[in-house]
N, C-alpha and C positions, 0 to 999 in steps of 0.2 A: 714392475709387473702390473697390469692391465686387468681391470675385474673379472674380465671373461675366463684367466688362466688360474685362476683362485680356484673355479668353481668346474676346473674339467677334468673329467675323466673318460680317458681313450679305450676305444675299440681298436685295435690294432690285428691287421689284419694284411698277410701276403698273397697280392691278387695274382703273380703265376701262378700259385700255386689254387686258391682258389675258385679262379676261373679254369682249372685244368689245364693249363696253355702247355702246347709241345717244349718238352725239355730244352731246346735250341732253338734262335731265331732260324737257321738255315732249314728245319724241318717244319716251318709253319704253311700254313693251306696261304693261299689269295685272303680269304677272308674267316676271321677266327670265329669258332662257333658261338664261342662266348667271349664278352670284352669286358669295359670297366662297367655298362652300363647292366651285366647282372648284379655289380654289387648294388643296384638300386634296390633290387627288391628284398634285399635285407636292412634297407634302413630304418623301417617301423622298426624291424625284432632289434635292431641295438638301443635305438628309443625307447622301446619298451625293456629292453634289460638294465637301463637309469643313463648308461653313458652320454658321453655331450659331444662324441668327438671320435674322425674315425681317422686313424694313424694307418698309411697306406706306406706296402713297401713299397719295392722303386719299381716302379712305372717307365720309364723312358727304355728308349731302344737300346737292348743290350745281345750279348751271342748269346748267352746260356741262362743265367740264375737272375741275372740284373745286376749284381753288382760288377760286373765287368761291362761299363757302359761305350755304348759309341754314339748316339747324339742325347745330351743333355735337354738339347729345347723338342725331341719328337715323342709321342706316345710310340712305347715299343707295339708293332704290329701285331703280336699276339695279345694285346689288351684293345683293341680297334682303334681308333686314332684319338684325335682334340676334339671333336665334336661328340665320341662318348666319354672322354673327361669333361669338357665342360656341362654334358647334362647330369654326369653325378655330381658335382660341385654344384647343379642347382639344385638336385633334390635332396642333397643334404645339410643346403643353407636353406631352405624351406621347412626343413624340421630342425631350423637350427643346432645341427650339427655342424662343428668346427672340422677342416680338411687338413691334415700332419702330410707333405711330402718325405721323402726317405735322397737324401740329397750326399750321391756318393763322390766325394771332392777329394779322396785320399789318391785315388789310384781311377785309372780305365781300361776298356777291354782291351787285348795286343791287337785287334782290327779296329782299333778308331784310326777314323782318317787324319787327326793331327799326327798319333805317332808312327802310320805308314809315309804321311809325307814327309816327317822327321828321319824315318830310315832311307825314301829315296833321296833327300834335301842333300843329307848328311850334316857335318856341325856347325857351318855358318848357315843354316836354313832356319826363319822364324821360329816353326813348329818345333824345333830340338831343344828349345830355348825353356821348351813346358815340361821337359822330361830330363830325369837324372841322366845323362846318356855319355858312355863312354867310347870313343873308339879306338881300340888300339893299334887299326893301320888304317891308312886310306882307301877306300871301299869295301872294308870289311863291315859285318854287321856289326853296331855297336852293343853291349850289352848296357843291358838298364836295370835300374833298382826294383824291385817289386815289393808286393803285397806279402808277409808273411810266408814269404818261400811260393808264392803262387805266381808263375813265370807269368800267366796269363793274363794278370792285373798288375799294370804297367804303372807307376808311380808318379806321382804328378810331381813336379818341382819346385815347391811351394816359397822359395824365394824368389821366383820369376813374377813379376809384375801382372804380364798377361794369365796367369794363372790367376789370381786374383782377381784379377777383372772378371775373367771368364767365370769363376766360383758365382763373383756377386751380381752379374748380371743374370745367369742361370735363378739365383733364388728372388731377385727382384722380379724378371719376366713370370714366373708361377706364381707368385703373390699377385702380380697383377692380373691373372688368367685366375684368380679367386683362392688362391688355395692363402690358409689363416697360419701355419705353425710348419717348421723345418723340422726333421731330426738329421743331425749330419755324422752318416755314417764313419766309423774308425776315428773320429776327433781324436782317440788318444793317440792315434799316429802322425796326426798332425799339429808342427807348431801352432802354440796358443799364441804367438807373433802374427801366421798368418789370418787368424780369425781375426784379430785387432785392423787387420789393413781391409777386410773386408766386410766385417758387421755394420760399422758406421753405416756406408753408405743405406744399405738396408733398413738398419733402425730410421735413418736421417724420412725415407719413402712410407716406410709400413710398420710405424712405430711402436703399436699393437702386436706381431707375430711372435709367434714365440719360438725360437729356436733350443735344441737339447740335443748335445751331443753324446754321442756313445761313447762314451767311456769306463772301460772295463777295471782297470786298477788306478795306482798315482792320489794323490792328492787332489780330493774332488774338488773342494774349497779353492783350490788354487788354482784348478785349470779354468773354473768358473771366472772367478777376478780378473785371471790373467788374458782369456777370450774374449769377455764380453758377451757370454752365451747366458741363456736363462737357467740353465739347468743339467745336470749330467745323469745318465743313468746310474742306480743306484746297486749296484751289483752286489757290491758288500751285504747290506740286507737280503737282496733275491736269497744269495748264501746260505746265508745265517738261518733264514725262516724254514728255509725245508731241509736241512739239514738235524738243524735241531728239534723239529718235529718225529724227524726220519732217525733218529738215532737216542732219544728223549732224554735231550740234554739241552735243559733253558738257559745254562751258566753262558754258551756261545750266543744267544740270542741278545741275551740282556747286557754282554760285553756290546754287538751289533748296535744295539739302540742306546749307549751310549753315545757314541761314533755317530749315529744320526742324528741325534740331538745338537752337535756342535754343527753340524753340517748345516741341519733347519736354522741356526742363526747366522748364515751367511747365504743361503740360497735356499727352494726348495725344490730338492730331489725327481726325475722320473723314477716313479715305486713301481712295482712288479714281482708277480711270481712264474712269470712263464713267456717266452717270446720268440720270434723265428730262429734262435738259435742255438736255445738249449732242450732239453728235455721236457718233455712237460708234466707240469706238477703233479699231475696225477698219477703217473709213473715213479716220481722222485719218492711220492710217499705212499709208498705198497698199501699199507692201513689204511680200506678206506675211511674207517671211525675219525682218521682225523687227518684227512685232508680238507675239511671246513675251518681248520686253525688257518692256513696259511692266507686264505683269504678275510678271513676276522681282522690277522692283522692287517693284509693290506687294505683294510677299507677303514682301518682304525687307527693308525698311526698317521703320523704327518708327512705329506709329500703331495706327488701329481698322480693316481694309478692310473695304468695299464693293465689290458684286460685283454689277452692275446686269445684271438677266435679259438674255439675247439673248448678251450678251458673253458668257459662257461657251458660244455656239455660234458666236460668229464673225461674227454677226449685223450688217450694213453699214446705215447710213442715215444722212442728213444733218438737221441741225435747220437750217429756214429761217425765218428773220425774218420772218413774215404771220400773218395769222389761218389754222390748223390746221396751221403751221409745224413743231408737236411729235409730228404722228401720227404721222409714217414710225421714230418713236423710241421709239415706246411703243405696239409693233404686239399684235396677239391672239394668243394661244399656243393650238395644239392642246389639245385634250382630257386627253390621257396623255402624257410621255415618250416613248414607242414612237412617235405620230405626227410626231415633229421629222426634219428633214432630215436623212439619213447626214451629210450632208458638214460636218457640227461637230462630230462624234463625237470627231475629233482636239484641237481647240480643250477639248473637257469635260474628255478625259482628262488633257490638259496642267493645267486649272487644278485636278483632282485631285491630281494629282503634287505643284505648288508650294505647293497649301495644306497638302497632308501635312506639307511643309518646315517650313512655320509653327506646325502643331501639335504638330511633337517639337522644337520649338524656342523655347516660348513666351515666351521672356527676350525676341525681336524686338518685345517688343507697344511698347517702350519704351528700344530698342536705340540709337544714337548708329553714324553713320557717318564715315569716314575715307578720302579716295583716295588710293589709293596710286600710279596710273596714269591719267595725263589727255592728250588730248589731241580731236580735235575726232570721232573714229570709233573712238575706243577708252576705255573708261572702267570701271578696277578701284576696287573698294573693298572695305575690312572693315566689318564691323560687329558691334559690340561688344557686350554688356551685360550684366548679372548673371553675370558669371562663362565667357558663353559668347564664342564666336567665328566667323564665318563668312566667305568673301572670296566676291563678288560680280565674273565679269568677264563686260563687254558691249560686242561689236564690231559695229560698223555699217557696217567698210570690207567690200568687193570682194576684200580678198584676208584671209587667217589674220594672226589678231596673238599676238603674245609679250608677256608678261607679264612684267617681272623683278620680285623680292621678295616673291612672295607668301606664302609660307612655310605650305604648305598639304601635305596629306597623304593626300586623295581626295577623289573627285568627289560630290556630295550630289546634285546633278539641271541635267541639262543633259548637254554633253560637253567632254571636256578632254584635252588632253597634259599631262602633271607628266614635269618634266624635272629633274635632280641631286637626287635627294628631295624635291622639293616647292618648288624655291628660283625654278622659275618654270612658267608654264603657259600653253598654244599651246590657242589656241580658234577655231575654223573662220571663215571668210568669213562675215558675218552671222553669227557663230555667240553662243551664251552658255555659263554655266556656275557653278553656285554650289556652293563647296569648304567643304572643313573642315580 
């Protein structure tokens, strides 16, 4: 790992939905009224919210959402073409920010042209050779594997050699057009065999990038090893933290952070509490008193954070199970900064504050935690690493809790009582607090 990946934390952000773009490629104007290059004028506001790094969904030419893609190497025409990616790739390596593509290698849309000429080819055709594809008489249409029961994301064949090529030339060509770090969509549906035939070359080109696979369940540790990847999403925690906040119960938390703990010694995790496909956190925990915990921790435990647009205004919406279940999640953003609603101004300045925490702190990218105080609406911790130290405490009850042992010496952000020098610390009803 590369010192630039030590030290970043993502803005993560889905530019359909973003830039407003028509729900379907087949419904889009000649020319989109907004492309990649409005997300320029939000790159001070994510500078100035602390991040280093802006994590873009998928971008490339798709029918519908993006993840049913049909050319890998074209900007999809609802985001305007390569000339408005390449000026946001310059304006936000000019404020040094790092560019994350969203690189979907599982599956592609049913109208990409390799697997129409797969079905006119039929089975000795090169193209057939990319897709699971059956036929059971000749001239019949073959049926093929899909995405999670979704007919219209068509399954790549990931023992096919050209498949591979095609994967790593895809993320080699982008890296070279500027962009610094991969997320590779559905990794957990894809053999950790085929990452191995195709990282190499990658790493071998652009040594530096960081790739992080999606990875929902399984064995994180070991899809890691077994890929070659830097990092998996860390779900398991996402879980745990608004859950247990939303139900005020820290016993599932602190079993979670166990489980992470082992993971930080063989990898460090994508952390997060909110992203293009769940719910957002602000909704998960009704109270608003303590939806400030869930970002405490994410800026205080050890991993990579993510910081999914909207959340850092407080932004409420539910993801529902149906076809256009994910709009209310991945809505369109004003123009400028200036046109957002007063009323998450507070929600900004808090996640400025605790990422500050993280940035004079950067020993947390890889830190180990410790509780010191458990029980089901109160839960203190240290956390440790390269030399540093910080105590974490988070109350969920109705009334003020006490702390004994923390052995702390003032308050870093949040509020606190330190009582006999620091030997323990009274933090408000719902309240929190992270010491030193």
């Amino acid at each position: 790992m590369t010192s630039w990946q030590e030290h970043e934390i993502w803005w993560q952000v889905y530019p359909l939905g973003f830039v407003g773009a028509p729900k379907a490629l087949a419904d889009a104007p000649p020319e989109p009224a907004r492309t990649l290059r409005a997300l320029t004028d939000w790159l001070d506001y994510a500078v100035g919210l602390g991040v280093s790094g802006l994590a873009l969904g998928p971008i490339f030419t798709a029918s519908t959402h993006g993840y049913d893609t049909l050319d890998h190497f074209g900007i999809d025409p609802r985001l305007g073409d390569r000339a408005d990616f390449d000026a946001l790739v310059a304006a936000a390596h000019e404020r040094g920010l790092k560019i994350m593509l969203d690189g979907v290698f599982n599956h592609v849309g049913r109208e990409h042209p390799a697997f129409l000429a797969a079905l006119d080819g039929g089975a000795g055709s090169a193209e057939a050779r990319l897709f699971d594809l059956t036929w059971s008489e000749p001239g019949a249409e073959p049926s093929h594997r899909n995405f999670e029961g979704h007919d219209a994301l068509v399954a790549l064949n990931h023992d096919d050699d050209g498949v591979a090529e095609l994967v790593s030339e895809v993320m080699r060509y982008w890296l070279r057009a500027g962009a610094d770090a991969w997320r590779l969509d559905a990794a957990y549906a894809v053999p950790t065999q085929f990452w191995q035939r195709v990282l190499p070359a990658v790493r071998a080109e652009f040594g530096e990038a960081y790739v992080v696979g999606e990875v929902i369940h399984g064995d994180y540790a070991q899809i890691v090893t077994e890929s070659g990847m830097d990092a998996v999403t860390q779900y398991e925690l996402w879980k745990a933290i608004w859950n247990s906040i939303r139900e005020r119960n820290f016993y599932e938390l602190d079993h979670a952070l166990g489980r992470h703990n082992d993971m930080l010694e063989a990898f460090v995790p994508l952390t997060f509490v909110g992203n293009h496909d769940v719910t957002r956190i602000a909704t998960q925990i009704p109270d608003p008193r303590m939806r400030a915990h869930a970002l405490v921790l994410l800026m205080t435990l050890g991993g990579t954070p993510s910081i999914y647009y909207g959340d850092e205004q407080g932004f409420e919406a539910v993801k529902e199970e149906r076809f256009g279940g994910d709009d209310a999640i991945r809505p369109a953003f004003p123009d400028s900064p200036a046109d957002l609603p007063e009323a998450g101004s507070d929600v900004y300045h808090l996640h400025q504050e605790l990422i500050s925490v993280r940035r004079r702190h950067p020993w947390l990218h890889r830190a180990r935690t410790r509780a010191l105080n458990l029980s089901n609406e109160t839960y203190a911790y240290e956390v440790v690493g390269d030399g540093g130290r910080l105590v974490v405490v988070l109350n969920v009850a109705d009334a003020p809790a006490r702390v004994d042992g923390a052995g702390v010496t003032g308050v870093v952000a949040g509020h606190a009582e330190l009582g006999d020098g620091g030997a323990w610390v009274r933090v408000d009803a719902c309240g929190w607090a992270v010491l030193e």
